[in-house]
C-alpha positions, 0 to 999 in steps of 0.5 A: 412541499416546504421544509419541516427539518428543524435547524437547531443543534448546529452549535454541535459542529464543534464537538465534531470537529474536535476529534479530526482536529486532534488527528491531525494535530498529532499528525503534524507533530508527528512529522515534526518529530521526524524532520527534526530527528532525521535532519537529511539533505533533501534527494531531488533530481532535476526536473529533466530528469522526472518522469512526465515533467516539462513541457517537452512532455505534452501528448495529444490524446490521439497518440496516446489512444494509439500507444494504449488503445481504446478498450481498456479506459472504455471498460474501466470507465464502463465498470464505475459507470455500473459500479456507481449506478448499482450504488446510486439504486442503493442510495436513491432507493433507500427510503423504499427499502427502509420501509420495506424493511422497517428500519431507522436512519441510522441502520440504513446508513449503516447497512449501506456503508457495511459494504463499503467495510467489506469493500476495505478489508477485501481491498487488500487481499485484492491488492495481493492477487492482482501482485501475483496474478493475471490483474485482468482475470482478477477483475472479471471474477470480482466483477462477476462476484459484484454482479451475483450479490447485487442481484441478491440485494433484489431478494432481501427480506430483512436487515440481516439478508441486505448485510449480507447482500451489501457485503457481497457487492463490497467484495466484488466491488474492492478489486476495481480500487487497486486494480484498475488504477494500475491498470491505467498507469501501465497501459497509458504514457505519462503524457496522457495519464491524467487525462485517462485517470479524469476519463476513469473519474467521470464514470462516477457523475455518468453513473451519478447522473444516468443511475437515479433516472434509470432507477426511479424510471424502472420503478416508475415502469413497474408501477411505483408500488411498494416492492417495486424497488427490487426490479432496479437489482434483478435486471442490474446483473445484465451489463455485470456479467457483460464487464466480467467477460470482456475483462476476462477476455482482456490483455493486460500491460506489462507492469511499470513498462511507461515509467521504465519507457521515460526513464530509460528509453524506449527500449525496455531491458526485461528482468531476466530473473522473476522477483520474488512477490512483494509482501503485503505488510511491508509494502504498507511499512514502506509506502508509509515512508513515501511523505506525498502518500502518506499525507494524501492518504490522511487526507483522503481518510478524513475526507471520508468522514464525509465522501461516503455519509453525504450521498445517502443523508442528503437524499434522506433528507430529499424524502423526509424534508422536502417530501420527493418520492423516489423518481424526483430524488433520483431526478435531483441526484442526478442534477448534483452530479450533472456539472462534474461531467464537464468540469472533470475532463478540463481539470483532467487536462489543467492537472496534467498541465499542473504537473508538466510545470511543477508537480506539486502544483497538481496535488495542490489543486487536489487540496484546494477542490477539496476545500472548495467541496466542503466550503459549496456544501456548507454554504448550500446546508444553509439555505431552506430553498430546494433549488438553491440548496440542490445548485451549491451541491452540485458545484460541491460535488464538481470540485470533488470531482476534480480533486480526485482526477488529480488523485490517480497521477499522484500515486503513479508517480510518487510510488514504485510501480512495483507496489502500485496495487497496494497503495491503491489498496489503502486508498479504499482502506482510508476512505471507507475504513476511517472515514467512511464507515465510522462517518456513516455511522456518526453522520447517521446518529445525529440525523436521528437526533438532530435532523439530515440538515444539522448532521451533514453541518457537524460533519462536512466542514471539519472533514473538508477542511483538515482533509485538503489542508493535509493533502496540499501540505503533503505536496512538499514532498511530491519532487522528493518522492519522485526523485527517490522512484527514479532514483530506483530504476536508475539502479534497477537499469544499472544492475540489469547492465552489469548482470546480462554483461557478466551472468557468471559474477552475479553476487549473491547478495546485493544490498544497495542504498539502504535506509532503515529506521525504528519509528521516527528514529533513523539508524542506516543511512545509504548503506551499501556493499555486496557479498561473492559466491563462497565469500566471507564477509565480516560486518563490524563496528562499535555497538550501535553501528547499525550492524544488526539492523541491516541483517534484519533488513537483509533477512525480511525482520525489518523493513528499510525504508529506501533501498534494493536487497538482492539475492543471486540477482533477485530483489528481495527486498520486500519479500516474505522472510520464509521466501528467503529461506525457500531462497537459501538463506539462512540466518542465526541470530545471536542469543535467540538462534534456537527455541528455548522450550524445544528439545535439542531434538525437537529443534532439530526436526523443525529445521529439518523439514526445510529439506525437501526430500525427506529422503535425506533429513534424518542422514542430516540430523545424524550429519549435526551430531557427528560434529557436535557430540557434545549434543548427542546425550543432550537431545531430550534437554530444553534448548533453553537449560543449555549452556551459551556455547551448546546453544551456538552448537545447536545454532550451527547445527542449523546451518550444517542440516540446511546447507544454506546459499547465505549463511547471516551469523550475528554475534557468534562469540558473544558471551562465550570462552575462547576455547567455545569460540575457537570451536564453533569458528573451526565450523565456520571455516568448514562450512566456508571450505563447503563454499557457503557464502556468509556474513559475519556480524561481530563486535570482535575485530580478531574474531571476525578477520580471523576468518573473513575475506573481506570486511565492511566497517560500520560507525552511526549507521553508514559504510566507513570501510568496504575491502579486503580484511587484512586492509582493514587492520590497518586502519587504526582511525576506525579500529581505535573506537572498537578497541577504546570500547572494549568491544574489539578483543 
């Protein structure tokens, strides 16, 4: 059957354009901003020294099936192959559920790309479990969640019940996207990374091309008539509840073991301290600040405008223009796909070759599929002929598949494998969130106005384009990124030596390489000191020195950018501020320490139930009054009509109820009387003849060695002096600045 699509409205390409465009103008700018308010050396080892470069590196895929095994990849592989099949159902099927139904274009699209939202907010939470349990368990319970919605999809009966049912799917479906890649990163070696990423890839053309046929040839089976169409889902919970098994059956590998293999040898020294569980916000802070990742993300998220629309509004416009009924488009669906089982395996194994030679030149070739995938199907939309149309999709969807062979490896190396599942996670969330849904939605409204044809033109070039001219620009960073992952597991390595050498001298806290920043402004730059059991510390330096950032940094408030922050031994460092406390630490923050509209009574009963046994919380409470009277008739008064010195007193009594292992005290005198002050350091003395350790963040020089051991000296951000206190007052190069500023008295 000839076309009946009327082609006018291309001009309408223009207006697309104009909103990514402006994306990413103000994403290029932005970086501009940055690289030219930071303006540091650049940190990038030799290629020697990163992890999978050089030539010296290749792997024959045998050994690297023996070193990881078969059955995880097969599963993987197996899982996407499902995974794609229930999707291509969805989107081959289509036109028959929308009949069934009796909806629009445009709310088909989007009841279809509804799961992909649900997907992306269901990623994240995902990423969370699969950071503090069993990730193999995980999936087999998402798969199983998979597998029950979308039999359900088989049940609907209105718009309602199919969002519903999609949403389902989404759920289950989310866990694969940050999980399995972490898998496969953990449980192959470097060598043949890529190779297993392209082998986990290729489930979706197997998918693409085995699911439309099976799925027109079930409805085929069943008669092709009207309802048919829900056979394809009732039997799709078969080989669902075989995955979910198989994974819950599956031993997972031991997290960042092949890094660690590279980095340090084959000996893998174990932690013999649990790290605390990486917060999910402040690993996306800090994944933010690793450049290859963040403009891969971008992206990729602009990419979606097309990645998820494309599919669903070419086989619409299959039925609709060119009149194929549903066993034809599942037949043509699989032709678009069939070219990318050949071409990922050699880009799988080219990458990998890529990236031996000089990392970067992978990401690069990620970019330029990229554009090639949009360049194919652009060229293709301009072609009335069926065939011709069909082959310039076909090359199109090889491309794309070959771009995101390159995807998997670049994340893996860019990003600490302690925050792996996370950076996958907002992969999903680029994709479907950003892109993919608003993409559905927009590439669906000018379907309805324009015609399938006219809207993939509007969307599919502006979203290739600036998506791969953003990725490749990324890949400048790529060496940097890597280096800076090394980087950390040198320290990591280093820090595991010292503690098995001497367990009974581990520091209670460790802050090591620290960089920290506000937006684009960087105030610490590779701050580093360490604090002993029963130690006082003080932390000094003109106003802007960067003393308070780093206690922020320290207690959870602020996340650094780069940089370990340890507690007895454990990183903490993108932990939970509350995880801190349950930890022992303890911070008083200057001139907001205490809850203004509280009693002093009611501030008190909050602090106190920190104390595990309710036993002794009272007999805490009453130890606070003991040494500040001055409070006892104060209890029913607002914190916030205290004076300043009360207020510190009724800071302090925090740390005299809670009895902290770390005690971070800022500004202790400011704005206060000598005599207050005099008071409140007697506390202090006390509390450090108790043998709590503390940090004291001071801009008065006198005050602070009045009571400390040692001194750290900050000026512009960086460690100036690291020693004993008296060693300090003998350098008048740095105490000159304090006291020309008034600020040292």
């Amino acid at each position: 059957m000839g076309p009946t699509e009327d082609t006018n409205g291309d001009s309408t390409a223009a207006s697309s354009g104009g909103g990514l465009s402006g994306l990413t103008s103000v994403i290029f700018e932005e970086e501009a901003n940055r690289l030219e308010a930071e303006k540091v050396q650049e940190f990038i080892l030799p290629d020697d020294l990163l992890p999978g470069v050089g030539e010296g590196n290749a792997m024959r895929l045998r050994e690297g099936f023996r070193q990881g095994g078969v059955g995880m990849i097969a599963l993987l592989l197996l899982l996407i192959v499902v995974e794609e099949f229930q999707q291509v159902a969805l989107l081959v099927l289509g036109p028959d559920i929308q009949e069934t139904l009796d909806i629009s274009d445009t709310t088909l699209l989007g009841l279809i790309s509804f799961g992909g939202v649900v997907l992306v907010l269901s990623t994240l939470p995902f990423a969370w479990l699969a950071d503090r349990y069993s990730r193999t368990k995980v999936l087999a319970g998402a798969t199983a969640t998979w597998g029950i919605f979308g039999v359900a999809i088989g049940f609907i009966t209105n718009p309602f019940q199919m969002g519903i049912a999609t949403a389902g799917t989404g759920i289950g479906k989310s866990a694969n996207i940050p999980i399995a890649p972490s898998l496969i990163a953990d449980q192959y070696p470097i060598g043949v990374r890529t190779r297993m990423f392209a082998a986990q890839t290729l489930g979706r053309p197997i998918g693409q091309v085995v699911g439309p046929i099976v799925a027109g040839g079930i409805v085929a089976l069943a008669g092709n008539e009207a309802g048919d169409w829900r056979w394809v889902f009732w039997l799709f919970g078969i080989p669902a509840t075989i995955l979910s098994v198989a994974f819950l059956l599956k031993r997972e590998p031991k997290r960042g073991r092949n890094e660690q293999e590279a980095v340090f040898g084959a000996e893998v020294a174990e932690n013999t301290v649990d790290d605390g569980p990486v917060r999910l916000s402040a690993a996306m802070a800090r994944l933010k600040k690793v450049r290859t990742f963040y403009f891969l993300i971008v992206g990729i998220g602009v990419l979606g405008f097309a990645l998820v629309a494309v599919p669903a509004t070419f086989n619409l416009m299959m039925k609709d223009v060119y009149g194929y009924d549903a066993l034809q488009r599942g037949w043509i669906l699989s032709i678009t796909w069939s070219v990318s089982v050949i071409t990922i395996p050699l880009a799988g194994r080219y990458g990998e070759r890529l990236f031996r030679r000089n990392p970067p030149s992978a990401l690069k070739l990620m970019g330029a599929s990229i554009l090639m995938y949009g360049l194919f199907l652009t060229i293709g939309l301009r072609f009335e002929s069926a065939p011709v149309l069909i082959a310039f999709f076909a090359i199109g969807n090889a491309f794309q598949g070959m771009a995101f062979t390159q995807m998997g490896p670049t994340i893996s190396a860019v990003v600490p494998y302690q925050m792996r599942a996370q950076a996958f996670a907002m992969v999903g969330v680029y994709i479907f969130l950003m892109g993919g849904f608003f993409g559905g939605l927009l590439t669906g409204a000018f379907s309805d106005a324009f015609g399938q044809r006219t809207a993939l033109t509007i969307v599919v070039p502006p979203a290739a384009l600036l998506g791969g001219l953003l990725i490749i620009y990324g890949s400048r960073y790529m060496k940097r990124d890597i280096s800076m992952t090394v980087a950390e597991l040198l320290e990591m390595q280093e820090e595991q030596k010292r503690m098995a050498a001497d367990p009974e001298n581990i520091p209670v806290l460790q802050v090591r390489n620290v960089d920290a920043s506000y937006g684009t402004l960087q105030v610490l730059f590779d701050v580093s000191f360490e604090v002993k059991k029963g130690e006082c510390l003080a932390l000094l330096g003109t106003n802007g020195a960067g003393k308070s950032t780093i206690l922020r940094s320290i207690s959870g408030l602020l996340n650094p950018d780069r940089g370990v922050v340890r507690m007895n031994g454990r990183t903490i460092t993108l932990v939970d501020p509350q995880y801190r406390v349950a930890l022992g630490m303890m911070q008083i923050p200057g001139g907001e320490a205490v809850f203004p509209s509280m009693s002093v009574s009611e501030n008190l009963e909050l602090w106190s139930e920190l104390i595990e046994d309710k036993t002794k919380r009272a007999e805490r409470v009453a130890a606070t009054f003991e040494v500040f009277p001055e409070l006892t008739h104060l209890v029913d008064s607002k914190a916030g009509s205290l004076s300043g010195g009360q207020q510190q007193m009724l800071a302090l009594g925090k740390a005299i109820m809670l009895q902290p292992d770390l005690l971070l005290i800022d500004e202790l005198s400011l704005g206060l009387a000598p005599i207050i002050v005099q008071r409140l350091l007697a506390i202090v003395e006390e509390l450090k003849a108790q043998g709590t350790t503390m940090i004291l963040v001071e801009q008065s020089v006198n005050v602070a060695l009045s009571v400390a051991d040692r001194a750290v000296f900050m000026e512009r951000g960086q460690v100036r002096f690291e020693g004993p206190a008296q060693e300090l007052l003998e350098r008048d190069d740095l105490l000159r600045a304090v006291f020309l500023s008034g600020e040292g008295a």
